[in-house]
Structures are given as structure tokens and as C-alpha cells.
One Martini backbone bead per residue (centre of mass of N, CA, C, O) as a GRO file, in nm:
protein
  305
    1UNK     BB    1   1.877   7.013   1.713
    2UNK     BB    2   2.187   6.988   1.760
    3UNK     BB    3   2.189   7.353   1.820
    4UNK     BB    4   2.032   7.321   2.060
    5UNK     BB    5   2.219   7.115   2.255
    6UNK     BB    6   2.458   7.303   2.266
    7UNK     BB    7   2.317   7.541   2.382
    8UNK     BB    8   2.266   7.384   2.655
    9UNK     BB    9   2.537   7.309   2.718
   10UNK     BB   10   2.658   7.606   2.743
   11UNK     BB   11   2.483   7.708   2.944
   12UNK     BB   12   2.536   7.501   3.196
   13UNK     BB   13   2.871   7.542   3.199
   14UNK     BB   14   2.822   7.865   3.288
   15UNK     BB   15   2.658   7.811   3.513
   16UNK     BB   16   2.865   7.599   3.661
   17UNK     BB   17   3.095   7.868   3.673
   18UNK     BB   18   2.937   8.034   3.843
   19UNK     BB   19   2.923   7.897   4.087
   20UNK     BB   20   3.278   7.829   4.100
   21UNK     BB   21   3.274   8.111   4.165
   22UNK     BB   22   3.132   8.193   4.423
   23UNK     BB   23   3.231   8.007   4.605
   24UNK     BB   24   3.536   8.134   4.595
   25UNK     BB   25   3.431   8.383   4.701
   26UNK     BB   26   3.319   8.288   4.947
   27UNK     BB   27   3.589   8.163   5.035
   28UNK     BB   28   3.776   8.413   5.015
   29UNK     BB   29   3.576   8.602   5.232
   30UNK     BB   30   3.607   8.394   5.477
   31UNK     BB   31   3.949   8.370   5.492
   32UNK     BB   32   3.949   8.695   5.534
   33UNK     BB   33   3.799   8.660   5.803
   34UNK     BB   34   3.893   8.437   5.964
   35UNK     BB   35   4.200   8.365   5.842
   36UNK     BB   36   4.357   8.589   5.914
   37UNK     BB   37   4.644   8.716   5.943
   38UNK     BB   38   4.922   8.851   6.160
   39UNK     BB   39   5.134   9.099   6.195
   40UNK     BB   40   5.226   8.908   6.443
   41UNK     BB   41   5.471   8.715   6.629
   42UNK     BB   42   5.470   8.502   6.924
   43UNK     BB   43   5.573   8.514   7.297
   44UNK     BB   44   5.516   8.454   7.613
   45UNK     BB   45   5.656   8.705   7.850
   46UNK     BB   46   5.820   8.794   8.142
   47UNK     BB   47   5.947   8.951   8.437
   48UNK     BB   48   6.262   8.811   8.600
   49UNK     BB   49   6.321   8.754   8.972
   50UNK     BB   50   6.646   8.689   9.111
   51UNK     BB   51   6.673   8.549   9.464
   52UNK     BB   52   6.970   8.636   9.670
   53UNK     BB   53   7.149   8.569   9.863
   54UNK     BB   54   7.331   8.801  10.181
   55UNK     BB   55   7.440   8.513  10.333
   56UNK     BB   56   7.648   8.324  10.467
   57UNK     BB   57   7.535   7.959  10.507
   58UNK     BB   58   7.331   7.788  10.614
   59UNK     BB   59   7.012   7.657  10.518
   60UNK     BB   60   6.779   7.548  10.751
   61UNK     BB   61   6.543   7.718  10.590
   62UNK     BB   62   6.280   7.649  10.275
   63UNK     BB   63   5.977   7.795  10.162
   64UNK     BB   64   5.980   7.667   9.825
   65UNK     BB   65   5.750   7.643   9.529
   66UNK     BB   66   5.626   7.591   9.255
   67UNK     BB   67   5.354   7.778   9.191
   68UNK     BB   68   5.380   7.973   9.419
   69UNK     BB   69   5.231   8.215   9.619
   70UNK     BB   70   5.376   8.522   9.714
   71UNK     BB   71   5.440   8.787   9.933
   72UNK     BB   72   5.520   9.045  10.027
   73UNK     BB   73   5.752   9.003  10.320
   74UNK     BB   74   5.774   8.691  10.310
   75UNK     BB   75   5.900   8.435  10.500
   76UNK     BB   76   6.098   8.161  10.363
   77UNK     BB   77   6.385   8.185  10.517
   78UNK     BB   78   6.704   8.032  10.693
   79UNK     BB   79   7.034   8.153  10.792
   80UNK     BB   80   7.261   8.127  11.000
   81UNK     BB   81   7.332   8.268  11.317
   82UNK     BB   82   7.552   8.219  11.511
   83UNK     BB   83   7.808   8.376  11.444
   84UNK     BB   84   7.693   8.643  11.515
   85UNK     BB   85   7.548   8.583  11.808
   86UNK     BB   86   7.858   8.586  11.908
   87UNK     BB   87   7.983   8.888  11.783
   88UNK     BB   88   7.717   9.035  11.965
   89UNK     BB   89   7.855   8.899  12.271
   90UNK     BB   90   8.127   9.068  12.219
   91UNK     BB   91   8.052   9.316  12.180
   92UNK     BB   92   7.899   9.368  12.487
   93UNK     BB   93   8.163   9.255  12.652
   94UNK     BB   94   8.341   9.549  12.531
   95UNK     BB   95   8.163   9.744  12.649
   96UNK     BB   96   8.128   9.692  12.908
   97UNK     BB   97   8.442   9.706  12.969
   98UNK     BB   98   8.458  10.018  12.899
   99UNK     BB   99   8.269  10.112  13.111
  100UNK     BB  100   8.453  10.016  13.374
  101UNK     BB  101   8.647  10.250  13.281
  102UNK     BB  102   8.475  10.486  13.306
  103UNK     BB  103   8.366  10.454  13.608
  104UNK     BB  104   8.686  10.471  13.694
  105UNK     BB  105   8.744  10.777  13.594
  106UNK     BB  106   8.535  10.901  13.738
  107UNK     BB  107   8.637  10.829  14.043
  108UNK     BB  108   8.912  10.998  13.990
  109UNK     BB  109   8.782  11.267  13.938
  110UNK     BB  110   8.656  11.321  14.239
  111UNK     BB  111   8.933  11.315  14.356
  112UNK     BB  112   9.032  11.556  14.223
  113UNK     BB  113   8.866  11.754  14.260
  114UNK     BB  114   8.890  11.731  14.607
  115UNK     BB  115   9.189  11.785  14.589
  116UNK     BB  116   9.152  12.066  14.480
  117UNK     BB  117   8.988  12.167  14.723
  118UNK     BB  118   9.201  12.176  14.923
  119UNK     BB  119   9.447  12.334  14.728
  120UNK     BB  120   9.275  12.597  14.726
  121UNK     BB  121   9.259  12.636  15.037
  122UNK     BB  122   9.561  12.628  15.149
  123UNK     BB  123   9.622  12.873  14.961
  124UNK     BB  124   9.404  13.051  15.109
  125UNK     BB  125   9.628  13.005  15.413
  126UNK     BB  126   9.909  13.094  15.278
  127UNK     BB  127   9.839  13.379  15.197
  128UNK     BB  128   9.792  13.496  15.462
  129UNK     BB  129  10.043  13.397  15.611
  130UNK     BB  130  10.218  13.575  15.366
  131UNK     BB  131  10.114  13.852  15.490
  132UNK     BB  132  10.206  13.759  15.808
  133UNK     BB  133  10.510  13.650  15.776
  134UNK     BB  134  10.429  13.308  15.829
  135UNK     BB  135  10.507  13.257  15.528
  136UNK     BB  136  10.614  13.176  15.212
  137UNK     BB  137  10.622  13.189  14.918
  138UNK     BB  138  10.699  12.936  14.825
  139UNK     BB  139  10.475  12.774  14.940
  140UNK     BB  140  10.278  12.891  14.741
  141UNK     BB  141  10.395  12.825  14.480
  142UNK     BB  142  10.363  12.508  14.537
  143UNK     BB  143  10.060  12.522  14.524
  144UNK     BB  144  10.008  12.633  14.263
  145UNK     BB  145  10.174  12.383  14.121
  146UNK     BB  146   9.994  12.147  14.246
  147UNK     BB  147   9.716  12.254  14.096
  148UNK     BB  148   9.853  12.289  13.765
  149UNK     BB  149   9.912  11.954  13.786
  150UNK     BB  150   9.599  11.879  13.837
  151UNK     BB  151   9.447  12.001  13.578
  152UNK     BB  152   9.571  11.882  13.397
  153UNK     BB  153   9.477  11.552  13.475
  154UNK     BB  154   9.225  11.614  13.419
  155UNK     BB  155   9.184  11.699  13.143
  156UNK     BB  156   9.340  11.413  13.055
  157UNK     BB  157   9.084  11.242  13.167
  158UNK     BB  158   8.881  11.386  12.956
  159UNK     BB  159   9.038  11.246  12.691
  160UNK     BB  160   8.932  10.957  12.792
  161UNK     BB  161   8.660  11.011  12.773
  162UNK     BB  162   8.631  11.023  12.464
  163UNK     BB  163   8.775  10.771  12.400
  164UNK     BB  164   8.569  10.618  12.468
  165UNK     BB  165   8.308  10.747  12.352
  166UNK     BB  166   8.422  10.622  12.026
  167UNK     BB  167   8.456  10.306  12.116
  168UNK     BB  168   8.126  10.304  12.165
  169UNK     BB  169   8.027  10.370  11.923
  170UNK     BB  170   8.203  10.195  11.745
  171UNK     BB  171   8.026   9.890  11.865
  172UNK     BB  172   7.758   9.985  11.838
  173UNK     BB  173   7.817   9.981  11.494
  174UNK     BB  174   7.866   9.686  11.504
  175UNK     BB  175   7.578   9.614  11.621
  176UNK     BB  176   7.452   9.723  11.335
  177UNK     BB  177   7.548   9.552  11.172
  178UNK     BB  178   7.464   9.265  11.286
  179UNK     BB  179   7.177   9.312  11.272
  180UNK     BB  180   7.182   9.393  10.958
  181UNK     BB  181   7.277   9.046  10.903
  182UNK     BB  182   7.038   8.897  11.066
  183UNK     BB  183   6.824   9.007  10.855
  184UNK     BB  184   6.947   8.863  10.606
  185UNK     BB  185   6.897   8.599  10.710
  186UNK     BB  186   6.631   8.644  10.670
  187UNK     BB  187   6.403   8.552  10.400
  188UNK     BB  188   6.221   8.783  10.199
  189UNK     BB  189   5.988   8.847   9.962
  190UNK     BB  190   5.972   9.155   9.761
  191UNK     BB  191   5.755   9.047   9.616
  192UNK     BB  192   5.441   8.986   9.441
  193UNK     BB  193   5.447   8.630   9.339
  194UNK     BB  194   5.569   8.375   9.133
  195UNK     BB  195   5.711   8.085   9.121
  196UNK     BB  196   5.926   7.928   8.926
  197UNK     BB  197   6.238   7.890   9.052
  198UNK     BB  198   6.442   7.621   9.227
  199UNK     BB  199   6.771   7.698   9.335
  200UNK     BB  200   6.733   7.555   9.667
  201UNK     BB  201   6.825   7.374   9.937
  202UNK     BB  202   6.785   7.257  10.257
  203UNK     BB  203   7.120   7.261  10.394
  204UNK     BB  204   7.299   7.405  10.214
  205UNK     BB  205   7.560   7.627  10.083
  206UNK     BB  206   7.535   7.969  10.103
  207UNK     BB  207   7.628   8.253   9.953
  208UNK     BB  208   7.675   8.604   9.844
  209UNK     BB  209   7.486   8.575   9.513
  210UNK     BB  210   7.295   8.299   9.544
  211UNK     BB  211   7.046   8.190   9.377
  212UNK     BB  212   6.733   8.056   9.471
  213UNK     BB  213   6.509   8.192   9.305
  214UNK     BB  214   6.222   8.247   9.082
  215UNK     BB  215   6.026   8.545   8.980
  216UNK     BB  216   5.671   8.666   8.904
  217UNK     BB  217   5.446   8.855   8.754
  218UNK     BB  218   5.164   8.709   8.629
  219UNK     BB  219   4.982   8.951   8.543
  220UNK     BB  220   5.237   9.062   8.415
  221UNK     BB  221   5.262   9.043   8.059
  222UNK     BB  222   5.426   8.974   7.750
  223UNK     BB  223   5.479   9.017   7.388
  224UNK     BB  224   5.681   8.879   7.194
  225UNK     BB  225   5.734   9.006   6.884
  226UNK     BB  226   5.794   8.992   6.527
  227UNK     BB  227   5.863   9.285   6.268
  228UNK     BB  228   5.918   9.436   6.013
  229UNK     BB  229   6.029   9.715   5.854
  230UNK     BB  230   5.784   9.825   5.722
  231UNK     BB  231   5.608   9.799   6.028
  232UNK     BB  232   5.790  10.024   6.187
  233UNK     BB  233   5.642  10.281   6.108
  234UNK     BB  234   5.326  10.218   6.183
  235UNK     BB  235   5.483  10.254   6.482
  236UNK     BB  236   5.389  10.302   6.887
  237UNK     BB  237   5.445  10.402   7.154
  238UNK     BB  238   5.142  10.339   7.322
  239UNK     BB  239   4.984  10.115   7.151
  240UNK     BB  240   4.677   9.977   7.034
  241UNK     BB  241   4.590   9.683   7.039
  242UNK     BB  242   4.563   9.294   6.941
  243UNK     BB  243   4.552   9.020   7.139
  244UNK     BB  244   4.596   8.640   7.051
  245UNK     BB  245   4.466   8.303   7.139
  246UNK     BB  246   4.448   7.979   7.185
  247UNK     BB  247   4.102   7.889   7.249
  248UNK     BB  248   3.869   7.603   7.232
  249UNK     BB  249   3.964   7.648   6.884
  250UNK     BB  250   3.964   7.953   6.943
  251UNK     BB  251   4.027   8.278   6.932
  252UNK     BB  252   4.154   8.518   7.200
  253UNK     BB  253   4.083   8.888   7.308
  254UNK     BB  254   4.294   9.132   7.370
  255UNK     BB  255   4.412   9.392   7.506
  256UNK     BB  256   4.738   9.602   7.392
  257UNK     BB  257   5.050   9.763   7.491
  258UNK     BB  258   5.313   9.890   7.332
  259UNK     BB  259   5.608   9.935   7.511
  260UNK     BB  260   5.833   9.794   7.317
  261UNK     BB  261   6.115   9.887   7.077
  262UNK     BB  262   6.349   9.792   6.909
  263UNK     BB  263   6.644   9.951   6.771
  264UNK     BB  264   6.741   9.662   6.632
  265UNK     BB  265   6.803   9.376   6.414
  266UNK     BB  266   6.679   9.034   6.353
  267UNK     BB  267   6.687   8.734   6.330
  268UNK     BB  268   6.431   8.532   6.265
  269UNK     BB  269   6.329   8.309   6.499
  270UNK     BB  270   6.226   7.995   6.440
  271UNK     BB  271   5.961   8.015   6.590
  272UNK     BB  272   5.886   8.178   6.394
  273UNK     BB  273   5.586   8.274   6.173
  274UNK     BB  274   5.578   8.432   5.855
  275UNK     BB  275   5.553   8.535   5.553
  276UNK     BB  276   5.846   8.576   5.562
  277UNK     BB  277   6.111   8.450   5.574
  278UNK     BB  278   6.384   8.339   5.828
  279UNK     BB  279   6.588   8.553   5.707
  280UNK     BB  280   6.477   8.821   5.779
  281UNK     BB  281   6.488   9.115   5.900
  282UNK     BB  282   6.391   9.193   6.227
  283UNK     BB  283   6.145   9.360   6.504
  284UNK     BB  284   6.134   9.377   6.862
  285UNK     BB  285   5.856   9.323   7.080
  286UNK     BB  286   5.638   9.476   7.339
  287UNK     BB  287   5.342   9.335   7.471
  288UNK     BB  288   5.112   9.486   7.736
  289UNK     BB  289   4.942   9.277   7.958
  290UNK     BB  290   4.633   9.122   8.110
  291UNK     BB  291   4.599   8.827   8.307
  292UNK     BB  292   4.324   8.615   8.328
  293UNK     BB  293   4.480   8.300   8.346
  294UNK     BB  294   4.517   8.151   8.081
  295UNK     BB  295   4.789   8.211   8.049
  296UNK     BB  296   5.124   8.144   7.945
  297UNK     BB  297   5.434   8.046   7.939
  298UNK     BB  298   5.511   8.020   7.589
  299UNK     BB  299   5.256   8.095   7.425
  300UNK     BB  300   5.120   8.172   7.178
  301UNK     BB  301   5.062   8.442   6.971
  302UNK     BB  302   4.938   8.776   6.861
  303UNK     BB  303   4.915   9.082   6.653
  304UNK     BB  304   4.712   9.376   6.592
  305UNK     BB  305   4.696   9.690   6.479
   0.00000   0.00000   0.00000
């Protein structure tokens, strides 16, 4: 009878170790199902533009606000433009004046023309009176010299022709350089992205390399990962993994690709939690993908290659 008993005992016993047995196998290929670890951890960021004044002067307008989505080419800003457009005024007035010597010499060359030919014909009625001993050699020689003295002046009439139209080129260029200045005063957003961080207010005084905001293209994302130097054998440039983040409860999987990494190691930053302690060297990854709206900026993410 006792012996019925014990082994009915050992039976139960067995039987108990085998469940206990099962529901572990069945926990442990749950948590390797559900619960694996990813390859690699970072955080989401962006790649940022920081958009600075290229002229000195008060911003007199600034429409730019965090988290608003901007156009390429979109007018946000007017830096004052008054000193410019009294120096464009300015040099009007001296091309102006500049051409009013033009239209004087040009004058000035008529009357010599005309006296040339008064001096040409002259000479042609002296030669002839020289012919029949009615005039002298002198005298026709002093029309000749008459002639080439007229001719020098105009000559050198005509190289203040060049040197004005220098003069005029030369103000042409100041007034080009001025309206690229005056272009520059009105700031344009240089390509579509959303703002980050404003770092300016209207009313300012700002300088040329002032950075007034920054800004980013929302839509392309990258996750920054730190991996082992085992890992880094594993991989390469233009690889195709999977990137996850916490979303309503559950991981959210988008596909990614590794476009950047580190040719350096350094020590895993505080943030990252590995496998490996955080004295470890490991090696910076960036993996690119595509923003579907859900994604922020610091989120953390995963990555399995």
C-alpha cells in the first residue's frame, strides 16, 4: 500500500516538472519571439540648416515661427535697405554727371571736325596760290602745321572718350554690386523644410553670418545606432535593415538604409543601452529613411540588421 502511494507521488512530481518544463520552453521562445533585443540603438535626427543674415542693418520684418513649414524660395525677411538705396542714388548722379562731359566732348569734337576742315580746304587754296608764286611755302607750311595740331587734339579728345567710358562702367559695376546687395537684404528660405529653432527677432540689429533660424527637411530622417566592432564586420554602405520605434503600445517597423558609417570608435554615449556595458568602444551608424509623420526628432528607435 505504501508503495502504490510513493509511486503515485513520484508520478504527480514528474508530471508537475514536465509542465513546468513546457510553460518555460514556451516562455522562453515567446520572449525570443516578442522581446528580441535589436542589433543596434540610437536616436532620430535630422540634418540641419542654419540660415544666416548675408547683410548688416536692422530686420525691419521676420515671419518665421518654430514648426512651420516653409517653401524654397519663400520671402521671410527684409533687412532695412535705406543706406543702399541713397548709395544707388548716388552713384546715378555721377554716371549722370560723367555723361554730361561725354555729350561735351563730343561737342567739342564737332567744332574740331569742322575747323579741320575749314584748315584742310584753306590749305588746299594755298597750295594752288604757291603753285602761281602768289603765296609762300611758309605760309602753306604753317596750314600743315595748323592741321597736325588739330589732329593731336582730337586724338587725345578721343582718349578721354575711353577714359569716361571706364569711369561709366566702373559706376555701371558699383551700381550691379549694389543691387546684389539690396537682393540680399530681402531673405528667401533656400529650400522647403520645416523650422527648427528661431534665432531672431524683428527689429534686431543683425550682422553678415548672424544665423537667424534653423531649419530641416522633415521628411528625411536618420536614425544614429551604435554598434559593436563584432557588428561592424556584419555590415555595409547602402544596406538594407529595419528600423523600429514604440508606437501605440507596439514596435512600428519601417525599412532603413545605412548610408553613413564611422571610420572611428568611441565610447558608447550615456543614452544608448547595449548589450555590452557602456565602457565599451562601439562605431556610429546612420541609417536613412523615409518620415511618415509619426517620427519626432530624439525619439529613440532600433535597428536590426
Amino acid at each position: 500500500m505504501h508503495k502504490i502511494i510513493k509511486i503515485e507521488i513520484l508520478n504527480m512530481v514528474t508530471f508537475r516538472n514536465i509542465l513546468l518544463a513546457g510553460a518555460f520552453l514556451a516562455f522562453i521562445t515567446s520572449c525570443s519571439k516578442n522581446g528580441e533585443r535589436a542589433d543596434a540603438y540610437g536616436n532620430f535626427e535630422v540634418e540641419e540648416t542654419t540660415i544666416s543674415a548675408q547683410m548688416a542693418g536692422e530686420l525691419l520684418w521676420f515671419d518665421v515661427e518654430e514648426g512651420v513649414q516653409l517653401k524654397a524660395n519663400q520671402l521671410i525677411g527684409v533687412i532695412d535697405t535705406t543706406t543702399l538705396i541713397i548709395q544707388k542714388k548716388e552713384l546715378f548722379a555721377n554716371i549722370k554727371s560723367v555723361s554730361v562731359n561725354k555729350q561735351s566732348i563730343a561737342a567739342e569734337q564737332k567744332v574740331m571736325e569742322a575747323e579741320l576742315t575749314n584748315l584742310k580746304r584753306e590749305r588746299n587754296r594755298v597750295a594752288r596760290l604757291v603753285e602761281s608764286n602768289a603765296a609762300t611755302q611758309k605760309q602753306l607750311d604753317d596750314i600743315e602745321g595748323g592741321i597736325n595740331v588739330l589732329k593731336s587734339k582730337m586724338e587725345a579728345l578721343k582718349s578721354q572718350y575711353v577714359i569716361i567710358n571706364a569711369k561709366i562702367e566702373a559706376l555701371d559695376a558699383k551700381v550691379h554690386l549694389i543691387d546684389e546687395q539690396l537682393s540680399k537684404c530681402h531673405i528667401r528660405n533656400p529650400k522647403d523644410g520645416m523650422v527648427l529653432s528661431k534665432l531672431a527677432r524683428a527689429h534686431e540689429l543683425v550682422a553678415p553670418g548672424k544665423p537667424l533660424y534653423k531649419m530641416a527637411d522633415m521628411n528625411k530622417l536618420y536614425l544614429k545606432a551604435y554598434i559593436s566592432e563584432t557588428q561592424l564586420a556584419t555590415i555595409k554602405h547602402n544596406q538594407q535593415v529595419t528600423v523600429s520605434f514604440d508606437f501605440n503600445d507596439t514596435k512600428k517597423e519601417i525599412p532603413g538604409r545605412i548610408s553613413w558609417v564611422s571610420s572611428e570608435s568611441e565610447f558608447t554615449p550615456k543614452i544608448i543601452q547595449t548589450k555590452k556595458e557602456r565602457v565599451n568602444l562601439v562605431y556610429a551608424i546612420k541609417v536613412a529613411i523615409e518620415n511618415d509623420g509619426f517620427i519626432k526628432l530624439g525619439m529613440p528607435g532600433e535597428v536590426n540588421f
